[in-house]
C-alpha positions in Angstrom: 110.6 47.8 182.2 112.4 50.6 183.5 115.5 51.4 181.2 119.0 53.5 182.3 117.1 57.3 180.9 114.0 56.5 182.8 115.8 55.8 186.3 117.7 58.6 186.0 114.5 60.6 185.1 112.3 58.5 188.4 115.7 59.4 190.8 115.7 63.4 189.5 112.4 63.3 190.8 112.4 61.3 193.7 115.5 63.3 194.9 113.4 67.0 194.5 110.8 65.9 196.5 112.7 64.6 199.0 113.5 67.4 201.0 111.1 68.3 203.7 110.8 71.9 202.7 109.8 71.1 198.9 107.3 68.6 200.4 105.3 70.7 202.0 105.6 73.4 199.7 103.8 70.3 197.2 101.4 69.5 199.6 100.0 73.1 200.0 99.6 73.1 196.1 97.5 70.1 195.6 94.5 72.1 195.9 95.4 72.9 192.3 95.7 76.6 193.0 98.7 78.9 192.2 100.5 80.7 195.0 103.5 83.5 195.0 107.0 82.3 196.5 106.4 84.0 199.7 103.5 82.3 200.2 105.3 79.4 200.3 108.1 80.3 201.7 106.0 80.9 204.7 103.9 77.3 204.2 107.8 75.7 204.0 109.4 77.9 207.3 112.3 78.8 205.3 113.3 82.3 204.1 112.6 83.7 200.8 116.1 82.9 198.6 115.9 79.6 200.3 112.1 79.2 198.9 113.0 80.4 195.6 115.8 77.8 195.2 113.9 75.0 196.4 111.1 76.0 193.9 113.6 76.3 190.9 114.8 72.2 191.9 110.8 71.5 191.8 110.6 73.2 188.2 113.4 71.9 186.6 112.3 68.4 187.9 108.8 69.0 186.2 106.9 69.4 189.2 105.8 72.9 189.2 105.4 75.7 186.1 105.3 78.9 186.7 102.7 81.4 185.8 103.3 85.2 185.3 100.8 87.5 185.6 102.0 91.8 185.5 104.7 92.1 188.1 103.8 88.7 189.8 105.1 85.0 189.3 102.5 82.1 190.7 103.6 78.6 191.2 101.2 75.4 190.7 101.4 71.7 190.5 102.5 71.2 186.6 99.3 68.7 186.1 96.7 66.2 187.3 99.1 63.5 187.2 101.6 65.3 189.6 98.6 65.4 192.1 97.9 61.8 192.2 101.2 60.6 192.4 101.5 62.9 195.4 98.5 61.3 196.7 99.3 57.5 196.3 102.9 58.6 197.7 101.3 59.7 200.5 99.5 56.2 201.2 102.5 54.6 200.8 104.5 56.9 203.1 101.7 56.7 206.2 101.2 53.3 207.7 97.2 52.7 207.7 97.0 51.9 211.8 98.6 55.9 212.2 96.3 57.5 209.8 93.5 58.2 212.6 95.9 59.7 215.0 97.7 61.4 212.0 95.4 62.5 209.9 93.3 66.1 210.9 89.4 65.1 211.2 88.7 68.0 208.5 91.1 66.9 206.0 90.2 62.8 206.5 86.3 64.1 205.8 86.6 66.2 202.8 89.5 68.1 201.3 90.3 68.8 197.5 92.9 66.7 195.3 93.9 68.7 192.4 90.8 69.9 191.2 88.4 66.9 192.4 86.9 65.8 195.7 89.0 63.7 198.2 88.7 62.0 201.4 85.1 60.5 202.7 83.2 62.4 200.5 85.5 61.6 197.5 85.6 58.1 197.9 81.5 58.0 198.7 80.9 60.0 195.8 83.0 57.3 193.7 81.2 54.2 195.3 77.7 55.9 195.0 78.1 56.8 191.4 78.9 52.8 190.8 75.9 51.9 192.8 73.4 53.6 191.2 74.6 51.8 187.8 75.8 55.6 186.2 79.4 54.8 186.5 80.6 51.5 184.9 84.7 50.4 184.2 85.5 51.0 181.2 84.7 49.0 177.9 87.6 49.4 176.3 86.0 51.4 173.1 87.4 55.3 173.7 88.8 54.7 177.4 92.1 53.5 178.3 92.9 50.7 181.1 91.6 51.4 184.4 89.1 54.3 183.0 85.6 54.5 183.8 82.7 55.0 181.5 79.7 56.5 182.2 76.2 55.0 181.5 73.4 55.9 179.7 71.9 56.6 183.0 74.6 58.2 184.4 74.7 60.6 181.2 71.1 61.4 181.6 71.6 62.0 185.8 74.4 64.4 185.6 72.9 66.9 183.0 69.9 67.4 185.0 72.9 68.8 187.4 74.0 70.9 184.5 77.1 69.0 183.7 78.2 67.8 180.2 80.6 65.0 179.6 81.1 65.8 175.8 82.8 69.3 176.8 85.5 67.3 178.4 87.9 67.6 175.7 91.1 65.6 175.5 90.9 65.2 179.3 90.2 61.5 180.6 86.7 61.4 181.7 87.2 59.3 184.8 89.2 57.5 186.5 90.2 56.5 190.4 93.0 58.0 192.5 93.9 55.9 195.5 92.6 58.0 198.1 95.5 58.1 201.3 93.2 58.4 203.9 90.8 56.1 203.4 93.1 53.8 200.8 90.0 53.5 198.5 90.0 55.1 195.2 87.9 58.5 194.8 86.7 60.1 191.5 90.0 62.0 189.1 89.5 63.1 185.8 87.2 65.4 184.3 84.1 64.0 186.0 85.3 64.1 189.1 86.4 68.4 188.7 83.0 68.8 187.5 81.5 67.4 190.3 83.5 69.6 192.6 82.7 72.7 190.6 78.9 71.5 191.1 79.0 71.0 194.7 80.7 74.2 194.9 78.5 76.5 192.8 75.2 74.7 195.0 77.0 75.9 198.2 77.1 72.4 199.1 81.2 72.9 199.6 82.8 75.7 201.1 87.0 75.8 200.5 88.9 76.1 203.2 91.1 79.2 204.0 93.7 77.2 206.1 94.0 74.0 204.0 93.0 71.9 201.3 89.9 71.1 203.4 86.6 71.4 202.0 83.9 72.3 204.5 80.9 70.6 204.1 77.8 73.1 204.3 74.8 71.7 206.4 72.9 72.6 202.9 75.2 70.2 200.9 75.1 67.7 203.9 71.2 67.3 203.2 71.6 67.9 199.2 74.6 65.1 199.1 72.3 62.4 200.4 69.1 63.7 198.8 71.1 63.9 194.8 73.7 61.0 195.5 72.8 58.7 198.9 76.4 60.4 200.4 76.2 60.1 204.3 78.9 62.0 205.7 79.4 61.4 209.4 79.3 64.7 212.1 
């Protein structure tokens, strides 16, 4: 039930993202990575005191934080959950027959969502984990509603690749994110940013200087399908 505080909260946001300038400016971030105001000044075409006021609006409507470091200020997205809103706005905001013409081949193949895999190689890695039985919905004991567990099986697969759930922390372990590309869910949570981090440290992903695309190594297209059955078309 949405209440009078929590519309008024739901239009403050609505209403900072609406401008076309803050949009993309939200976009460029959901890479997860920080970047200066000039930087996306430039990414918005609009000059530097008009950057620095749209970026305030994002702020102050919980969007973005800032992050100081010596002389400089960074801005980022303010969480994980800022990052898949953005995403299942996106599906809702791009009819599916326009999404081929739309969308750039690099960015419909593999491109980063917050800190986790998105795109075809998101949404395989999600479906492959299920089919090999070492990712399960959750049971309810220690997840909440739409959650995913992992399996005894799963546990044991993923530390031979070095990754341990238990260092997860407070951070959900897994969960999906409607992809708005495919309009499938691929892999959020803590899971899904260590299997990123993995994929990077093999050299089986390469980031992207231009985007948030990831570039698929022909190493990591041989290693995906050899460690999880991921077939990634050329």
């Amino acid at each position: 039930m949405c209440d009078e505080d929590s519309g008024f909260k739901l239009s403050k946001v609505a209403s900072a993202i609406a401008e076309p300038a803050r949009g993309r400016m939200l976009c460029h971030l959901m890479d997860g990575t920080a970047r200066t105001a000039t930087e996306l000044a430039a990414v918005a075409g609009v000059a530097a005191s008009t950057a620095s006021a749209h970026l305030a609006r994002l702020v102050s409507a919980g969007l973005l934080e800032v992050v100081s470091q010596s002389r400089h200020r960074y801005y980022r997205l303010s969480g994980e959950d800022v990052a898949r809103s953005l995403e299942t706005l996106m599906v809702v905001a791009e009819p599916t027959g326009r999404l081929k013409s739309s969308t750039p081949e690099s960015l419909r193949l593999a491109r980063t969502c917050y800190d986790h895999a998105a795109g075809e190689l998101g949404v395989q890695w999600h479906d492959r984990l299920f089919e090999r039985g070492w990712l399960r919905k959750g049971s309810g004991k220690g997840s909440g509603k739409g959650e995913y567990d992992l399996s005894a099986t799963g546990k044991e697969a993923l530390a031979g690749y070095g990754i341990d759930i238990a260092l997860q922390g407070r951070r959900k372990l897994a969960y999906p994110c409607i992809d708005w590309s495919e309009r499938r869910p691929h892999l959020a949570g803590a899971l899904g940013s260590a299997l990123l981090k993995l994929g990077m440290d093999r050299q089986w992903l390469r980031r992207s200087l231009e985007d948030r695309a990831l570039i698929v190594t022909p190493k990591g297209r041989c290693e995906l399908h050899d460690a999880f059955g991921i077939a990634l078309e050329l």
